[in-house]
C-alpha positions as CSV (number, residue, x, y, z in Angstrom):
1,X,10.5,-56.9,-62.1
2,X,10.6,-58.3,-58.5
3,X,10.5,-55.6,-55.8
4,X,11.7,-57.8,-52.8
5,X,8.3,-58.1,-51.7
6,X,5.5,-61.2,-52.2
7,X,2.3,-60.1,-53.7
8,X,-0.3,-59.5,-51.3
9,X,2.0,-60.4,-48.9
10,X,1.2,-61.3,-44.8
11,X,3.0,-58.2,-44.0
12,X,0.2,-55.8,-45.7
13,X,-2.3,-58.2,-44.8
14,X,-0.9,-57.1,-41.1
15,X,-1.0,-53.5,-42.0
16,X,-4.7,-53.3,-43.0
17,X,-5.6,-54.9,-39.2
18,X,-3.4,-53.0,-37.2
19,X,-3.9,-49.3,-38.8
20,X,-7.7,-48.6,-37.4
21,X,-9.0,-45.5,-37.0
22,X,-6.9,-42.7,-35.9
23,X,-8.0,-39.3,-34.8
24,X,-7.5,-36.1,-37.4
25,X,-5.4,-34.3,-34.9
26,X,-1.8,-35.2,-34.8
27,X,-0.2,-35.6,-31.5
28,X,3.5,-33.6,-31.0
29,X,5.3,-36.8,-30.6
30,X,3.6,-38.2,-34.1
31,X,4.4,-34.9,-36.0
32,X,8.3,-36.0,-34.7
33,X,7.9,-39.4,-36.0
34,X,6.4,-38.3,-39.4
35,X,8.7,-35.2,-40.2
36,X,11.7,-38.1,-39.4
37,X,10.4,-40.8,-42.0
38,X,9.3,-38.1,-44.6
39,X,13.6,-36.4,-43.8
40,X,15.4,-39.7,-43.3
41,X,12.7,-42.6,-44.2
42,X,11.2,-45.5,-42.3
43,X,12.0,-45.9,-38.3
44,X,12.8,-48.8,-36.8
45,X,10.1,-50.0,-33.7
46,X,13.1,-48.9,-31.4
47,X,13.2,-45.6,-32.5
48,X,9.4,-45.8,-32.6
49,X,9.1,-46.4,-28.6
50,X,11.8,-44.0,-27.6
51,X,10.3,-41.3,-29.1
52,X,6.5,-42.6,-27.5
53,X,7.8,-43.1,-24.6
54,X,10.4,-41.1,-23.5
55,X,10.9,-37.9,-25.6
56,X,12.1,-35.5,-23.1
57,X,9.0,-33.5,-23.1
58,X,6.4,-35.1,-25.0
59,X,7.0,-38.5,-24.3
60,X,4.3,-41.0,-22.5
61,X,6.7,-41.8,-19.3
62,X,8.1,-37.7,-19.0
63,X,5.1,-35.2,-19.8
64,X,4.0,-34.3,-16.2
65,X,0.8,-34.0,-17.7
66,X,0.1,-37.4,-18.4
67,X,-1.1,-39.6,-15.5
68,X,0.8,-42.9,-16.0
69,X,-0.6,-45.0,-13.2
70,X,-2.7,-45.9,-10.3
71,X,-6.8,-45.4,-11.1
72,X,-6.5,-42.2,-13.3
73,X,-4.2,-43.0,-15.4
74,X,-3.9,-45.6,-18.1
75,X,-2.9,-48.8,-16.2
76,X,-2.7,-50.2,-12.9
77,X,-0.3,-51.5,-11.8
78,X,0.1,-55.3,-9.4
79,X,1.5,-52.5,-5.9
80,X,-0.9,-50.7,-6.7
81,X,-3.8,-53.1,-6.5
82,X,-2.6,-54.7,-2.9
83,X,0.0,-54.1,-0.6
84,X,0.3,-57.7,-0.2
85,X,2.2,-58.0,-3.4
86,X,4.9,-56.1,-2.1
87,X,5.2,-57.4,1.2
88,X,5.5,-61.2,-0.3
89,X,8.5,-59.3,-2.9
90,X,9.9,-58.1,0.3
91,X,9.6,-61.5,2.4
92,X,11.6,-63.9,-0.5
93,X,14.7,-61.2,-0.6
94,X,14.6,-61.2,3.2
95,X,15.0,-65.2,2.9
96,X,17.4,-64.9,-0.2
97,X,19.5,-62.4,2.7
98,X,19.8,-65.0,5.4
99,X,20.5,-67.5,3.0
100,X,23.8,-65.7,2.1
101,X,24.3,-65.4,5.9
102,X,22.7,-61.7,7.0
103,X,25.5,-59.3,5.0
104,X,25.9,-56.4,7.3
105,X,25.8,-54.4,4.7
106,X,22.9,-54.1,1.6
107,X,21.9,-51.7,-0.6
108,X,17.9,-51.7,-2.9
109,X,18.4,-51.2,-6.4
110,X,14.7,-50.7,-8.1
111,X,14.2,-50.0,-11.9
112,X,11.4,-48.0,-13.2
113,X,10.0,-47.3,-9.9
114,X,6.7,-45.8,-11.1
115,X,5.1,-44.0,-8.2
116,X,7.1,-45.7,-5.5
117,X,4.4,-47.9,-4.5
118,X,6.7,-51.3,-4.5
119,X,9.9,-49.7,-2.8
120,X,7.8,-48.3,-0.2
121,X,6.1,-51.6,0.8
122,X,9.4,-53.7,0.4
123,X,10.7,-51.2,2.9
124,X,8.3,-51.0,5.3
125,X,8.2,-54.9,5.2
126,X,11.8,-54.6,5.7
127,X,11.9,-52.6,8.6
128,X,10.0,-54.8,10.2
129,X,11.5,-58.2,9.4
130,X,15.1,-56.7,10.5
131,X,17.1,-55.8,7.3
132,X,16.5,-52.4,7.5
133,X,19.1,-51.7,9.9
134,X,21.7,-53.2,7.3
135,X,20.0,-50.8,4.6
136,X,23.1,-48.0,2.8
137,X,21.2,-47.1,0.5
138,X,18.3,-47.4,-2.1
139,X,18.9,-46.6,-5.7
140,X,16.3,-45.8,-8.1
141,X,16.9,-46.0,-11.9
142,X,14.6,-43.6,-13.4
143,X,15.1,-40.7,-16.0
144,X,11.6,-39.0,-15.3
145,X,12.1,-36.0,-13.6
146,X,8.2,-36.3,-12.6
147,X,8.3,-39.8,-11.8
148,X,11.3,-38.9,-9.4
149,X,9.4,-35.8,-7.2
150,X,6.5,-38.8,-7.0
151,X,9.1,-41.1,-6.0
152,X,10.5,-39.1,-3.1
153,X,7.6,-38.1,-1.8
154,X,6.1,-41.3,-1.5
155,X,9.4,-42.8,0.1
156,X,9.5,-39.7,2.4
157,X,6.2,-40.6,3.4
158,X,6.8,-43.2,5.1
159,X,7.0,-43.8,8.9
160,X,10.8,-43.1,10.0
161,X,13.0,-45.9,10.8
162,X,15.9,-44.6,9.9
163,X,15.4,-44.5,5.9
164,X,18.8,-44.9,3.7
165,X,20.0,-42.3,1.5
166,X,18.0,-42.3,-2.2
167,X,19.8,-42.1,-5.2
168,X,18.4,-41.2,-8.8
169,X,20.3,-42.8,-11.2
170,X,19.5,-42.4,-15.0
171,X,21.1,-45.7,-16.3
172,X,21.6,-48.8,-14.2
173,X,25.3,-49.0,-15.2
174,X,25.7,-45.5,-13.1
175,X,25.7,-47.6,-9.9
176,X,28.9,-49.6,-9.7
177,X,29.7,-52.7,-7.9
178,X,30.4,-53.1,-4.5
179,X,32.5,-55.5,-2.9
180,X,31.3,-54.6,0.2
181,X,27.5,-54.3,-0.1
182,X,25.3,-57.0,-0.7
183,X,23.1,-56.1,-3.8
184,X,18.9,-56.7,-3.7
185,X,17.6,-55.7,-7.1
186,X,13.8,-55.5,-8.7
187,X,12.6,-54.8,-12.1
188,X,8.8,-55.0,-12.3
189,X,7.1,-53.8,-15.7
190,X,10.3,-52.1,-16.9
191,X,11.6,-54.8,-19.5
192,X,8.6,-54.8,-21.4
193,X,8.9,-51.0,-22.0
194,X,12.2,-50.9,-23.7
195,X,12.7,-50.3,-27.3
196,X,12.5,-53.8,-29.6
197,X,13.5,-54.2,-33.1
198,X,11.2,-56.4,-34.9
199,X,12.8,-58.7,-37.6
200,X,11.4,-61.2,-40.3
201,X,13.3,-63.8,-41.6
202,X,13.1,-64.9,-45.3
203,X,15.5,-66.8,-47.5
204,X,17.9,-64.4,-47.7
205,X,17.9,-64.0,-43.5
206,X,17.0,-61.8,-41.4
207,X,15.4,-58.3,-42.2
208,X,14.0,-55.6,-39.8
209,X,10.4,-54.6,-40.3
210,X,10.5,-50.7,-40.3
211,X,7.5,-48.1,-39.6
212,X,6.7,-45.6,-42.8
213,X,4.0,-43.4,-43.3
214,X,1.1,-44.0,-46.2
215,X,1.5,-40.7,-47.7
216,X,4.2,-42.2,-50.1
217,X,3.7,-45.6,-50.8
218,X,6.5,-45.4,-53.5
219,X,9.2,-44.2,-50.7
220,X,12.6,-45.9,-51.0
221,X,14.4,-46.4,-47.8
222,X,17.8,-48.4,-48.1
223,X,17.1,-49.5,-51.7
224,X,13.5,-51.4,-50.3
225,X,10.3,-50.2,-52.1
226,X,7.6,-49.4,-49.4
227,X,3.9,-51.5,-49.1
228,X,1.2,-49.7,-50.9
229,X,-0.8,-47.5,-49.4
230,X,-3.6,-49.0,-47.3
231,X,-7.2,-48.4,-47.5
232,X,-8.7,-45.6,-44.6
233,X,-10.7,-47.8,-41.7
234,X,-13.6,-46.2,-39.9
235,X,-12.8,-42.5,-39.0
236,X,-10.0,-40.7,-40.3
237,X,-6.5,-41.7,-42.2
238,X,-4.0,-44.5,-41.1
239,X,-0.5,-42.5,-41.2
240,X,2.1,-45.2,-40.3
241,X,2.5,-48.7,-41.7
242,X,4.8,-51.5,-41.8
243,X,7.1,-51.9,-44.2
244,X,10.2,-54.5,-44.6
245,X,13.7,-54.0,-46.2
246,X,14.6,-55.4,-49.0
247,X,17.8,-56.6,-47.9
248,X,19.2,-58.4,-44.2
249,X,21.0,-54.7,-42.2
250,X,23.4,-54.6,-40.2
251,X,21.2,-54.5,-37.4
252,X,19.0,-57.4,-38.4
253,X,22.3,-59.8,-38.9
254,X,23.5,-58.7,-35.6
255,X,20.2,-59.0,-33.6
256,X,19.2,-62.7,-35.8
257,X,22.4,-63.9,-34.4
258,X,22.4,-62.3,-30.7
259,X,20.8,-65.6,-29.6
260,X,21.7,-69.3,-30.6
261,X,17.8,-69.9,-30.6
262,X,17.2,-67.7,-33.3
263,X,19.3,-70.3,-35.9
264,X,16.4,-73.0,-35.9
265,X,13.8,-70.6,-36.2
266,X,11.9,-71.6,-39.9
267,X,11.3,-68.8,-42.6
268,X,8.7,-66.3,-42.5
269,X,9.0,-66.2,-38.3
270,X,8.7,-63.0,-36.8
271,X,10.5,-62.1,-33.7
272,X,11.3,-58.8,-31.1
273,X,14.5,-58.5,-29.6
274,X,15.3,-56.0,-27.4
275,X,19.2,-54.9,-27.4
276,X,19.1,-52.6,-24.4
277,X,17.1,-55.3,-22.9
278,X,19.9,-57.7,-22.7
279,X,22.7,-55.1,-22.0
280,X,20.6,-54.0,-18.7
281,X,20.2,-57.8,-17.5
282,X,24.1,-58.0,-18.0
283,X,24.4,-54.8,-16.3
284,X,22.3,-56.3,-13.6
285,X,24.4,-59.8,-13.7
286,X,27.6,-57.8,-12.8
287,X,26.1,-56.0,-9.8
288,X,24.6,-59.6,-8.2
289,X,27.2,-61.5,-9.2
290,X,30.6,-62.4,-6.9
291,X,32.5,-63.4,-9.9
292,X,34.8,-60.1,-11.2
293,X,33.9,-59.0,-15.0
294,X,34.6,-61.3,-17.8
295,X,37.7,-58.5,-18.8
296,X,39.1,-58.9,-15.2
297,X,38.9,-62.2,-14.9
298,X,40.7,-63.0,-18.1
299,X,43.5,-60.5,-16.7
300,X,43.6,-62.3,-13.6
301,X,44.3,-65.8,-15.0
302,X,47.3,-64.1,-17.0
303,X,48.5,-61.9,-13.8
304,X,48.9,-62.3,-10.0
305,X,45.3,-63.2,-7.5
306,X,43.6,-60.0,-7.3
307,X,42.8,-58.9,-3.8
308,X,39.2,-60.1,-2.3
309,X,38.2,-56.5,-2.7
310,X,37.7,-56.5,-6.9
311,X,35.1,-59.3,-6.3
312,X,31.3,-58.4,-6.2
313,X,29.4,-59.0,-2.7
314,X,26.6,-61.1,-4.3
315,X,23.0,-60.1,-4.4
316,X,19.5,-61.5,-5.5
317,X,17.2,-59.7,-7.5
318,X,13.1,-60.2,-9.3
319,X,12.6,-59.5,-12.8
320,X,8.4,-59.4,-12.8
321,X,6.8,-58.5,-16.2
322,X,4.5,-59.9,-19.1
323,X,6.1,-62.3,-21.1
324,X,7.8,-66.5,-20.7
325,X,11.0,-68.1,-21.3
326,X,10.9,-68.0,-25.3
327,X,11.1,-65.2,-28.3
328,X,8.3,-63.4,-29.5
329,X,7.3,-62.5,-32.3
330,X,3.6,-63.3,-33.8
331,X,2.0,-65.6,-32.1
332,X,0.5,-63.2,-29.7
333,X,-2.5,-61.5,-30.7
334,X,-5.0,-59.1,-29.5
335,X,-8.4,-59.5,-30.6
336,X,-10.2,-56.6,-29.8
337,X,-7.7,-54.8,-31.7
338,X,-6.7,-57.1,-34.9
339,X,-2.9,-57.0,-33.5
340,X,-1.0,-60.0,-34.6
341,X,2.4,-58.8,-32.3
342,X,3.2,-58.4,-28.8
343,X,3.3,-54.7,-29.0
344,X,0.4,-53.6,-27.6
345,X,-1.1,-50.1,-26.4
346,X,-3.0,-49.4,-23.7
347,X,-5.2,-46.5,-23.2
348,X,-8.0,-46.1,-20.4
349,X,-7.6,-49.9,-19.6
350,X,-8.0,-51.3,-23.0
351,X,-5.7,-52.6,-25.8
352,X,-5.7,-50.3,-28.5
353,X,-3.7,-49.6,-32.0
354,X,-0.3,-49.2,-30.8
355,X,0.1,-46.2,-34.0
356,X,-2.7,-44.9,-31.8
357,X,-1.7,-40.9,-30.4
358,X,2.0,-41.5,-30.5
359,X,3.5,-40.4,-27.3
360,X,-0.2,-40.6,-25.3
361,X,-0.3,-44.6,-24.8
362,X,1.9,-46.4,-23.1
363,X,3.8,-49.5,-25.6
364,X,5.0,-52.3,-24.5
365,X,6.4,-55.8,-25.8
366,X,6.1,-59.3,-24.0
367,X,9.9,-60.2,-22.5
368,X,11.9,-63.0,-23.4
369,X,13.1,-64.3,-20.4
370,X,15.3,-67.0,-21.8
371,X,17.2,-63.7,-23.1
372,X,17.6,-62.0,-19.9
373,X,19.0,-65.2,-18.9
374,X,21.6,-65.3,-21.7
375,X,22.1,-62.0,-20.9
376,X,23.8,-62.9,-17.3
377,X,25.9,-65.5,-18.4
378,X,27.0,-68.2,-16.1
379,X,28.0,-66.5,-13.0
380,X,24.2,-66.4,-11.4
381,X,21.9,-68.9,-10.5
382,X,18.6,-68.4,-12.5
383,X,15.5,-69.5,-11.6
384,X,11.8,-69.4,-13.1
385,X,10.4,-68.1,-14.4
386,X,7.0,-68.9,-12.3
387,X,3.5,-67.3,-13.3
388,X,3.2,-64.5,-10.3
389,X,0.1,-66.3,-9.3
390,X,2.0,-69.6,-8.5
391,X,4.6,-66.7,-7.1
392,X,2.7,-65.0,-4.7
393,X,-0.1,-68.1,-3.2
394,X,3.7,-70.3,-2.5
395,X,4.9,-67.3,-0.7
396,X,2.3,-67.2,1.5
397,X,-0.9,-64.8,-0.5
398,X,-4.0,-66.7,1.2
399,X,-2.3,-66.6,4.8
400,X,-1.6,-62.6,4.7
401,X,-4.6,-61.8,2.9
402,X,-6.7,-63.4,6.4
403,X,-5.0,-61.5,8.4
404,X,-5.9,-58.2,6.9
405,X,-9.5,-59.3,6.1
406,X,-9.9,-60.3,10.3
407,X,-8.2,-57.2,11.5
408,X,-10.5,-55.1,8.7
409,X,-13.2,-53.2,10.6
410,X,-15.9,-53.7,8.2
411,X,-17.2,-56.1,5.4
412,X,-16.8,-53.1,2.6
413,X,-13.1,-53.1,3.9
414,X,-13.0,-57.2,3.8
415,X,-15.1,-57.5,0.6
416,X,-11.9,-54.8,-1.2
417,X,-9.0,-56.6,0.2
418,X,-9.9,-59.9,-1.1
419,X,-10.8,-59.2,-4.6
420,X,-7.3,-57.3,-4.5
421,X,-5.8,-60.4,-3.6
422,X,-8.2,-62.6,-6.3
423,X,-6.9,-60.4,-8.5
424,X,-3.4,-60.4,-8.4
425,X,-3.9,-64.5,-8.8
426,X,-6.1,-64.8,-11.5
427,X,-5.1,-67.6,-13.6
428,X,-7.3,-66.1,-16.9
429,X,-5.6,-62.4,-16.0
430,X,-2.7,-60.9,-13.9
431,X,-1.8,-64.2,-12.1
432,X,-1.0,-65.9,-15.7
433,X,0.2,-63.3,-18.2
434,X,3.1,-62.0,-15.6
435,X,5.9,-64.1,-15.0
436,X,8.6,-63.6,-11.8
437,X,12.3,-64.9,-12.6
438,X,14.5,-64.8,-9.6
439,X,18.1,-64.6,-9.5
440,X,21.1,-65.4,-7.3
441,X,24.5,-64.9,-6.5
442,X,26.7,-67.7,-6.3
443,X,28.9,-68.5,-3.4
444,X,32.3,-68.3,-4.4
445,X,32.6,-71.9,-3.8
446,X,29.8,-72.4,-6.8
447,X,26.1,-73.4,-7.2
448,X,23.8,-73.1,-4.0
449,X,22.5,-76.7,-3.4
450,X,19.2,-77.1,-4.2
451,X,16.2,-75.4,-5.7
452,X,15.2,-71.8,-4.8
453,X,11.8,-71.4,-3.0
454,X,9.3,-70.4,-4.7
455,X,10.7,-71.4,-7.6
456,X,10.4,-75.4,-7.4
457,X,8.7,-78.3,-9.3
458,X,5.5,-78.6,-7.6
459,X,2.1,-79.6,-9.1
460,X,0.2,-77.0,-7.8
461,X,-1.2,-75.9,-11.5
């Protein structure tokens, strides 16, 4: 009798790598995620990374326990390693700004701000390249309590020239648009933490690939038998697995068709999509955009011309994470931990089983830019995206980084700021594995001429 499954299938194959050894304790956010299988059955990788990541008091991103980043926490992040970074961020919306003719009026909008580190340079940058005096506001999208007191005191930190109000904002669709303020928007490492549904396609079409526990390798979960149990690695008892249903879900139709690219994609593919991903880059589109909602626009053509007021005032914005301009799925692989997905798991600097102390490791999943940009429709100008190293050495890296190692007061000082800088641009490390898509409003007449600087054919690889 067939149970939906091939024998010895890839999928256990997978299982066997990716559950190593896991400690005998069970962390509070893994006693969540077994009681839910064991009362409901299998959890999708979504509901997997909310609960990691941002269970209101035990999750990775909102214990105040946990330090998230800078040199005592689990990762580091590019701000954090240079202020140079930051500054170059700040210089190409500057340009992007007089470009559209130096609105009077703009307002920051940053998501997942981590410890401020980015806003504050960008501002500071600002103030003195002359925007700052057009600065309303700055809006931070964050739903960390603790992240926000970090926030704010690292913004109120800084030296006073006149600092715009600071708004917390829980979702990004909280901030409406504004036909009056010109819109400057960045997104760096915050794509690549939102949930992602993993899907396999077989003959039948596309099915989600769920989380279950080995206790019960005979578990039932929407009519789809469960993989057997898998064999204990090193120390202690693998408690999560992978498991796939049986038959295509709602979910898996809905996200196999959320992207024409999907249709061509051969049997026995694997691939992540992120949902709230692409409803955030459309809620993005709609705040840089000048073009009036899909909705109002169709109303329009039927009634009389809206006033100029119901149009957006434009904007620019980054989007700066891991990932490229394609779906993932399992061609990316980790090899000090056996992982054959993008998911990954970082703890004290190095990749580890993302099953790993659920709700102690920070998870994440490679972007599909090429979504994002689906995700914005045809009323922006997208461009990239560029590896960050071709990024930051167009916009000017090498020339910046002299002028802090001359004014640096000794060769400790010199010998730190440099490798900061080498860092940041390493084409086997940070300077190839995160990618920088830029985005533009376009003038109500259409398209901007030309290319977008940095983001232009040149052989400089």
């Amino acid at each position: 009798m067939s149970t939906g499954f091939p024998s010895k299938s890839r999928l256990a194959h997978r299982n066997q790598r990716w559950n190593h050894s896991i400690a005998l304790d069970v962390t509070k956010v893994e006693k969540l995620v077994l009681d839910s299988i064991k009362s409901t059955g299998p959890l999708s990788f979504a509901t997997y990374m909310q609960l990691c990541l941002g269970h209101p008091t035990h999750g990775y991103y909102t214990n105040p326990e946990h330090f998230v980043f800078g040199t005592r926490g689990d990762f580091i992040t590019s701000p954090e390693i240079s202020q140079v970074f930051g500054e170059l961020v700040a210089i190409w919306f500057v340009s992007q700004w007089a470009a559209a003719g130096q609105p009077p009026a703009v307002r920051l909008v940053e998501l997942g701000p981590g410890r401020g580190t980015l806003m504050a340079d960008i501002l500071r940058t600002m103030s003195r390249l002359g925007l700052a005096k057009a600065l309303t506001g700055v809006h931070l999208v964050e739903t960390s309590d603790a992240l926000r007191k970090v926030q704010e005191d690292k913004l109120n930190d800084l030296p006073s020239f006149g600092l715009p109000k600071l708004h917390f904002h829980n979702f990004l669709s909280d901030i409406p648009r504004s036909p009056s303020e010109y819109t400057i928007l960045v997104a760096h490492e915050f794509f690549d933490a939102l949930p992602i549904h993993v899907l396999q396609k077989t003959e039948k079409g596309w099915h989600e690939v769920l989380i279950a526990t080995t206790e019960e390798p005979n578990t039932t979960a929407e009519g789809t038998e469960a993989e057997p149990k898998t064999e204990a690695v090193k120390v202690g008892t693998p408690r999560l697995r992978r498991v796939l249903t049986r038959e295509p879900s709602i979910t898996s139709r809905l996200l196999g068709r959320s992207s024409t690219r999907f249709d061509s994609l051969p049997v026995g593919t694997t691939i992540e999509v992120s949902p709230n991903s692409f409803r955030i880059a459309h809620d993005a589109g709609m705040l840089l955009s000048t073009e009036p909602p899909l909705a109002e626009a169709e109303a329009e053509a039927e009634a009389a011309p809206s006033p100029d007021s119901e149009l957006g005032a434009g904007g620019c914005g980054l989007i700066i994470d891991y990932g490229g301009a394609h779906v993932h799925g399992t061609s990316f692989r980790v090899s000090s931990s056996q992982i054959s997905c993008s998911l990954q798991a970082f703890k004290e600097h190095n990749q580890v089983d993302p099953f790993f102390r659920p709700g102690e490791c920070d998870l994440t999943a490679n972007v599909d830019f090429a979504y994002l940009k689906e995700a914005m429709s045809n009323t922006l100008d997208i461009h990239g995206p560029i590896s960050q190293g071709k990024f930051l050495e167009r916009m000017g890296l090498q020339l910046r980084v002299k002028g802090l190692v001359d004014a640096a007061k000794s060769e400790d000082r010199k010998k730190v700021i440099e490798d900061a800088a080498k860092r940041l641009v390493d084409r086997t490390g940070m300077g190839k594995e995160y990618q920088f898509m830029g985005i533009t409003s376009r003038p109500r007449e259409g398209s901007r001429e030309g290319q977008v600087y940095p983001f232009v054919q040149v052989n400089d690889s």
